[in-house]
FITIMAR-100697 format. One record per residue: residue number from 1; z, y, x of N, C-alpha, C in turn. Coordinates in nm, 3 decimals, m for minus. Atoms other than C-alpha are relative to their C-alpha. Layout:
pos|n.Z|n.Y|n.X|ca.Z|ca.Y|ca.X|c.Z|c.Y|c.X
NUM|Z|Y|X|Z|Y|X|Z|Y|X
...
END
This chain:
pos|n.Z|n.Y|n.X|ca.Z|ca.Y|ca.X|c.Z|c.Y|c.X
1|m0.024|0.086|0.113|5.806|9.237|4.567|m0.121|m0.089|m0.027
2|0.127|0.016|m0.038|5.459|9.154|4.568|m0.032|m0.145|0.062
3|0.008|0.076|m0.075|5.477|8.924|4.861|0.071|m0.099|m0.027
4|m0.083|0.123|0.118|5.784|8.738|4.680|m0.031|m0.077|m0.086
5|0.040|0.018|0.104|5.627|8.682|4.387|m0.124|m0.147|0.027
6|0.041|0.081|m0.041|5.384|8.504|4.589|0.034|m0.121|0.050
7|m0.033|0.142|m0.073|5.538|8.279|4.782|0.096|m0.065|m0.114
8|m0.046|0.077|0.090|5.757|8.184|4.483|m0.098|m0.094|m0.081
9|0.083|0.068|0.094|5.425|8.108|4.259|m0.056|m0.113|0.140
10|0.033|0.121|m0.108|5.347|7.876|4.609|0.081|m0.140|0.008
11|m0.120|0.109|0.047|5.664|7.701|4.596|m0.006|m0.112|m0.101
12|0.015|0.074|0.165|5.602|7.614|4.238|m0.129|m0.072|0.011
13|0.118|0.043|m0.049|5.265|7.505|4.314|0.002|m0.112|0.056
14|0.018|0.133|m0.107|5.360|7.259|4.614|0.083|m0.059|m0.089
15|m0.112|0.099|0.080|5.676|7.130|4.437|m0.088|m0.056|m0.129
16|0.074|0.063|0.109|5.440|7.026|4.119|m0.114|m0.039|0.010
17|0.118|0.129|m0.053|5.178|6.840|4.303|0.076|m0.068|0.056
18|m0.090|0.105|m0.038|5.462|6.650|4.472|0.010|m0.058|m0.111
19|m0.076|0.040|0.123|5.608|6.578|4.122|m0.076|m0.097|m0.038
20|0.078|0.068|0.057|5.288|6.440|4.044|0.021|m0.128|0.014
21|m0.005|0.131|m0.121|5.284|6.169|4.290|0.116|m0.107|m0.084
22|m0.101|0.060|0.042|5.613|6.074|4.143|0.025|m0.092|m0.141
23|0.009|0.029|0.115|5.531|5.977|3.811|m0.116|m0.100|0.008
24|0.093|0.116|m0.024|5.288|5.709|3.952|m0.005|m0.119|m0.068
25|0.005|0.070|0.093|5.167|5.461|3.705|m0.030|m0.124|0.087
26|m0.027|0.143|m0.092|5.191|5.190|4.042|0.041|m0.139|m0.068
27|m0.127|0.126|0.058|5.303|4.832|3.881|0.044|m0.023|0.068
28|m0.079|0.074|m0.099|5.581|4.755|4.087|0.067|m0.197|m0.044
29|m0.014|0.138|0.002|5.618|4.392|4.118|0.177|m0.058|m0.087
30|m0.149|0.104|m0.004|5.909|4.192|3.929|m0.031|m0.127|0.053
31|m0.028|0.119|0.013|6.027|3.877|3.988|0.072|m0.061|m0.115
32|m0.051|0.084|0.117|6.085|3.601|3.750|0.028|m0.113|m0.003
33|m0.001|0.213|0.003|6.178|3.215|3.653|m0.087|0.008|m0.070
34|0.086|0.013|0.075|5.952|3.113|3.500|0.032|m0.166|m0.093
35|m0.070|0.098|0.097|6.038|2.827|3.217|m0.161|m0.080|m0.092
36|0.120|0.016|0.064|5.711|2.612|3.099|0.072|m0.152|m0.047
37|m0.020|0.117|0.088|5.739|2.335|2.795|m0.123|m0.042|m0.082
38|0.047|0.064|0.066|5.555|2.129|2.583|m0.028|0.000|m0.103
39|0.025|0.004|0.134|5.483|2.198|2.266|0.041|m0.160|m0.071
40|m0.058|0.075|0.038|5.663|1.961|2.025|m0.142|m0.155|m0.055
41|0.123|0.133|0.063|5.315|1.750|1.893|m0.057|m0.049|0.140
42|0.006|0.031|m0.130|5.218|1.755|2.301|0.077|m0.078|0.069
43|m0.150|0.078|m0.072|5.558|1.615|2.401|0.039|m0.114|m0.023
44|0.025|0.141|0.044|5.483|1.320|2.171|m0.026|m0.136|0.035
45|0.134|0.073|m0.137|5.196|1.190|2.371|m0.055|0.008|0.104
46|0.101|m0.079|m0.066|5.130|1.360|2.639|m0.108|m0.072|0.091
47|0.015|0.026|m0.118|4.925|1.310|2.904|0.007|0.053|0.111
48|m0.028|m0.091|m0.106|4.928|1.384|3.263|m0.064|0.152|m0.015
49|m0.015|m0.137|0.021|4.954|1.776|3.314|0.061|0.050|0.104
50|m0.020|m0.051|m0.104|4.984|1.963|3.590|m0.006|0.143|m0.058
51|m0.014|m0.161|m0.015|5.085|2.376|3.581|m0.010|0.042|0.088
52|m0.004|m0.082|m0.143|4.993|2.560|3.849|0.029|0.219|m0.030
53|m0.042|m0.128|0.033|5.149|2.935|3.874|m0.057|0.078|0.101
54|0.079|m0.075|m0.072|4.956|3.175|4.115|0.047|0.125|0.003
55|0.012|m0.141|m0.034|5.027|3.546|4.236|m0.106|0.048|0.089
56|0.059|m0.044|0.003|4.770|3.726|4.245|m0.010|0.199|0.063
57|0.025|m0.151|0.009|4.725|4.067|4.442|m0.159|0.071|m0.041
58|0.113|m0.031|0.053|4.452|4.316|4.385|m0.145|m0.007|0.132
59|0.105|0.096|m0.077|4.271|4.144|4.670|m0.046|m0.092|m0.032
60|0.056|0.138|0.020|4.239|3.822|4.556|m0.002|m0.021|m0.191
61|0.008|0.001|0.125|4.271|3.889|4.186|m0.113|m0.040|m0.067
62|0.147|0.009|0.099|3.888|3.881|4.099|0.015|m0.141|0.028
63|0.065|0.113|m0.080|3.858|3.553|4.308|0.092|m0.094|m0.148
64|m0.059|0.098|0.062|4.140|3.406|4.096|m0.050|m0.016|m0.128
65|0.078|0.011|0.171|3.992|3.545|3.749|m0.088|m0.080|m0.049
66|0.146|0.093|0.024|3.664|3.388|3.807|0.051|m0.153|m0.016
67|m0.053|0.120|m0.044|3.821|3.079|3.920|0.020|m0.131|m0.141
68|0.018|0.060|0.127|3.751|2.805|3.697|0.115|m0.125|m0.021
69|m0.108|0.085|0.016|4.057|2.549|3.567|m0.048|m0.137|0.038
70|0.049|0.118|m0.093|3.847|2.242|3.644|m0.011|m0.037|0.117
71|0.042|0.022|m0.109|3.711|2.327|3.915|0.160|m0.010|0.120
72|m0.170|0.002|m0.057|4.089|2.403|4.055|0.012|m0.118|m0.007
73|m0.050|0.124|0.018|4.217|2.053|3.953|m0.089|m0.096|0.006
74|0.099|0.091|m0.028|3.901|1.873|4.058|0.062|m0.085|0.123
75|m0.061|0.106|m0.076|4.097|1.750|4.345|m0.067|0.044|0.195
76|0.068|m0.035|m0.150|3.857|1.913|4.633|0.015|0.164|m0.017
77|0.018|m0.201|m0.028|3.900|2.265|4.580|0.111|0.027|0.121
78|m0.044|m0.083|m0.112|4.016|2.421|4.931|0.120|0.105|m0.042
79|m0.086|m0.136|0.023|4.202|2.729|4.746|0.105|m0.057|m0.046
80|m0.061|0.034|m0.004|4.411|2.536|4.598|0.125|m0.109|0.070
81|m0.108|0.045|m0.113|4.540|2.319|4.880|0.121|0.101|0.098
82|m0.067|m0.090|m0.057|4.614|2.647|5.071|0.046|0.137|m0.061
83|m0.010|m0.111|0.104|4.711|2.848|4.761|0.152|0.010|m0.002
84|m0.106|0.017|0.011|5.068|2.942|4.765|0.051|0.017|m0.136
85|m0.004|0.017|0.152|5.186|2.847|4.387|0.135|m0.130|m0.015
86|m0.146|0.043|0.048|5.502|2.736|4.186|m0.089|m0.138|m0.114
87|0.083|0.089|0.058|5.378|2.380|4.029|0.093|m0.058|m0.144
88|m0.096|0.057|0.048|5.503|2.187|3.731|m0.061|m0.099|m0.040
89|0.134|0.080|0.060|5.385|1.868|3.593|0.112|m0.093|m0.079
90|m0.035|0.058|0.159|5.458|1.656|3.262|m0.074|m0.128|0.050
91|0.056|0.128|0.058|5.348|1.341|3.136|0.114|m0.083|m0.078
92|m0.095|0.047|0.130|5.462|1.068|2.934|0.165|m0.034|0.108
93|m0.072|0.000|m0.056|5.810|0.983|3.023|0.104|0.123|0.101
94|m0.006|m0.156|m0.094|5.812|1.368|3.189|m0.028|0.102|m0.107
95|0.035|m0.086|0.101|5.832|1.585|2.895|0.104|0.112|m0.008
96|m0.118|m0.072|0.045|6.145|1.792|2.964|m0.056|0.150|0.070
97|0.034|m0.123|m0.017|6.132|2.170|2.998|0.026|m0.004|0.172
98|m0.010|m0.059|m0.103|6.066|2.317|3.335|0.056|0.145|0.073
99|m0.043|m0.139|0.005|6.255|2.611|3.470|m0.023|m0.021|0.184
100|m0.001|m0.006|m0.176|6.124|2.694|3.825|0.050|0.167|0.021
101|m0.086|m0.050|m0.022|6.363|2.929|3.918|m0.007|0.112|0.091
102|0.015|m0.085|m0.114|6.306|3.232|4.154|0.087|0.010|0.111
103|m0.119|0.010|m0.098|6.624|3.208|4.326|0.009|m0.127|0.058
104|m0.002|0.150|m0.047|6.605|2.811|4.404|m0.074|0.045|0.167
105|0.084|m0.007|m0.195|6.586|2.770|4.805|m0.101|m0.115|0.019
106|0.097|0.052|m0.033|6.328|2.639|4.899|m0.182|0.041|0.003
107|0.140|m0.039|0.012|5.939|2.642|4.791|0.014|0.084|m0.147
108|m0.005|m0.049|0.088|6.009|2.839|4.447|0.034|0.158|0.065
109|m0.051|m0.172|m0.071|6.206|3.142|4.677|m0.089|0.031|0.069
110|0.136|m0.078|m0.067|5.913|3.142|4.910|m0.147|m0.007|m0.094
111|0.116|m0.082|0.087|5.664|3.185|4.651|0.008|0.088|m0.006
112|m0.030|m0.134|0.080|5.812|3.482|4.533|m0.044|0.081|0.078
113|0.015|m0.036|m0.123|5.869|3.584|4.873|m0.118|0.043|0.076
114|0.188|m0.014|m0.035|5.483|3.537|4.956|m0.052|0.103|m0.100
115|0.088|m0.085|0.108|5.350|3.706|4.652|0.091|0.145|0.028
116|m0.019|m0.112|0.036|5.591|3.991|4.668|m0.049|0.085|0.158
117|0.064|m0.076|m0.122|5.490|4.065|5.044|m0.169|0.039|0.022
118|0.112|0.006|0.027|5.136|4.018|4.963|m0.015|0.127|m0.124
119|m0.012|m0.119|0.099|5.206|4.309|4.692|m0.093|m0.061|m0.154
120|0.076|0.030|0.112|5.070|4.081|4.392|0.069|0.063|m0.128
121|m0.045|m0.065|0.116|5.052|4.226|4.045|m0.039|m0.079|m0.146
122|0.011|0.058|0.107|4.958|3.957|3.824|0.034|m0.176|0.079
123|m0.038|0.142|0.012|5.023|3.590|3.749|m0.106|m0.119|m0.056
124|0.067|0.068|0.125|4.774|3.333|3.671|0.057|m0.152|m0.027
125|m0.059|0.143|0.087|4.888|3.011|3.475|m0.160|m0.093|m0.008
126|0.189|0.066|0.021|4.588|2.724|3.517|0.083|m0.126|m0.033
127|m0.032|0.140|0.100|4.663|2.391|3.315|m0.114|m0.085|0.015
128|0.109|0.102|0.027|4.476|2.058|3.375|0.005|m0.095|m0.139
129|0.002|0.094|0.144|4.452|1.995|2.970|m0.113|m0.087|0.028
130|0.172|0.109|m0.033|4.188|1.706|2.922|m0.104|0.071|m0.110
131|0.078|m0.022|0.094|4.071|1.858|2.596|m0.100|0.128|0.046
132|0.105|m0.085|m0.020|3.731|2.038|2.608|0.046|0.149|m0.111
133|m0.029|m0.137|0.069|3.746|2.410|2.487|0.159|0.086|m0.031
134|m0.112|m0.029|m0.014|4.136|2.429|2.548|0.021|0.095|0.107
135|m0.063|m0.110|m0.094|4.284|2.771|2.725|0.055|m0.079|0.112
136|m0.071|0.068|m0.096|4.336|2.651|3.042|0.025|0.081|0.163
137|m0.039|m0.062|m0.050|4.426|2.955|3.230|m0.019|0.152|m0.014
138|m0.039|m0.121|0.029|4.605|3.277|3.173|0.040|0.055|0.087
139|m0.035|m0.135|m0.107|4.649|3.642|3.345|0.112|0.031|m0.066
140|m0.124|m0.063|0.066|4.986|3.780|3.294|0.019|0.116|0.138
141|m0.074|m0.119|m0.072|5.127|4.121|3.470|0.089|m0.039|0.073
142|m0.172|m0.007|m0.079|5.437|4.113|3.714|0.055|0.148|m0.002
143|m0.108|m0.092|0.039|5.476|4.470|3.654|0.187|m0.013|m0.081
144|m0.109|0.024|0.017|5.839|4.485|3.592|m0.010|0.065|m0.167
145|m0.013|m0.116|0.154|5.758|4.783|3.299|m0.035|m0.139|m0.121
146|0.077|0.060|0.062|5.592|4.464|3.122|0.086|m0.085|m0.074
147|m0.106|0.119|0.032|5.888|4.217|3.075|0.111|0.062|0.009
148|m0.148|m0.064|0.002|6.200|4.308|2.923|0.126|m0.129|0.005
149|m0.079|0.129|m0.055|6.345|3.980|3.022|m0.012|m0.055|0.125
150|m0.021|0.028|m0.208|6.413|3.775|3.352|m0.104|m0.137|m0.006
151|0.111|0.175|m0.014|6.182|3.450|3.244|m0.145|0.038|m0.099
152|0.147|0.012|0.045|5.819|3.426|3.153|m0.002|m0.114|m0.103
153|m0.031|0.127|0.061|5.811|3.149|2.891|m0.154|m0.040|m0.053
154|0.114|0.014|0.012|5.508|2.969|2.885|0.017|m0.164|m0.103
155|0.057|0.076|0.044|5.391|2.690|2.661|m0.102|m0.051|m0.026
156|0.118|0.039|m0.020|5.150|2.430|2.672|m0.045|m0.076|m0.082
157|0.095|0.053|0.103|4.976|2.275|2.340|m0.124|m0.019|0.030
158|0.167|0.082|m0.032|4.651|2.081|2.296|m0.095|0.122|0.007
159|0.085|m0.068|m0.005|4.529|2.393|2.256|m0.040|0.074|0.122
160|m0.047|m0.066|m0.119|4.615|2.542|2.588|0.132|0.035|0.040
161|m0.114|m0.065|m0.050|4.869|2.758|2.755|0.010|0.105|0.005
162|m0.025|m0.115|0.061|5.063|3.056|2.620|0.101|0.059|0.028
163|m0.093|m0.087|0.011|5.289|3.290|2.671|0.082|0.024|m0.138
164|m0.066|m0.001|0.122|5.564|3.295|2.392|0.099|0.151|m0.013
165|m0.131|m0.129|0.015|5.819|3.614|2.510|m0.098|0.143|0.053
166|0.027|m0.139|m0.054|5.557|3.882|2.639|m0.174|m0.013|0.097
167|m0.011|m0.070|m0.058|5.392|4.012|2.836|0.038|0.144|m0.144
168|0.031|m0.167|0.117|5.481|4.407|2.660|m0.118|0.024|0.016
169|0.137|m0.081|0.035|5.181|4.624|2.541|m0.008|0.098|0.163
170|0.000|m0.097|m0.086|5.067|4.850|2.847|0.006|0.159|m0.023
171|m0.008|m0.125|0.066|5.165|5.176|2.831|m0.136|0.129|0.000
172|0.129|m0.092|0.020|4.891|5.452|2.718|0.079|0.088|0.086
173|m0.023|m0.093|m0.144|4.826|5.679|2.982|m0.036|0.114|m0.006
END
């Protein structure tokens, strides 16, 4: 009985270090559209405005953090020529909402496509506002746990660029 007793408390043992594994706090990647507008006093006047959307794995994540919004839209930056990214751009006459679409064939489906094979877990949003001291690029999650919707909704005021539907709070661990 002895010897039973053992190999049962073993059993229980292996099976609940497996279990562990299972309950892995991994972000698994969603996909999204993503929908970026204008703020109504922006949409007035704008000027030119370029969005650039980025996936980010946890390879290239620092590179992108650091990464400065000027220096991006200076016109010579290298990373961004060969950066694979969902674009949008405004100006006057060009003020209507953008919905770049995850499912659209073309360069919107192989973004996704790229970032999700690349295993990225965040999103960065970089904006060429003109105004000095304006947010001009945000980290967002792709964890799926993060967004309880299918679109990211970003907006872009003199002040910068914002997220309006989310990201959710991360869960305490």
């Amino acid at each position: 009985m002895r010897k039973c007793g053992w190999a049962v408390w073993t059993a229980v043992a292996l099976a609940s270090s497996m279990l562990v594994g299972c309950g892995s706090s991994t972000p698994v990647m969603g996909q999204y559209d993503v929908e970026v507008s204008l703020a109504p006093e922006l949409a007035a006047n704008p000027p030119a405005i370029t969005v650039d959307i980025v996936g980010a794995s946890s390879v290239n994540a620092a590179e992108m953090a650091a990464k400065d919004a000027k220096v991006w839209f200076s016109g010579g930056d290298v990373n961004r020529a060969n950066t694979t990214k969902l674009t949008a751009d405004f100006g006057p006459g060009n003020t209507s909402t953008k919905v770049l679409s995850r499912k659209d064939k073309g360069s919107n489906e192989a973004a996704w496509k790229t970032w999700r094979d690349m295993k990225a877990t965040k999103l960065y949003v970089l904006v060429n506002l003109p105004r000095d001291g304006s947010i001009r690029k945000i980290e967002l999650p792709l964890d799926r746990k993060r967004w309880k919707q299918e679109t990211i909704k970003l907006e872009v005021n003199a002040g910068g660029v914002f997220s309006t539907n989310g990201p959710e709070p991360e869960a305490v661990k």
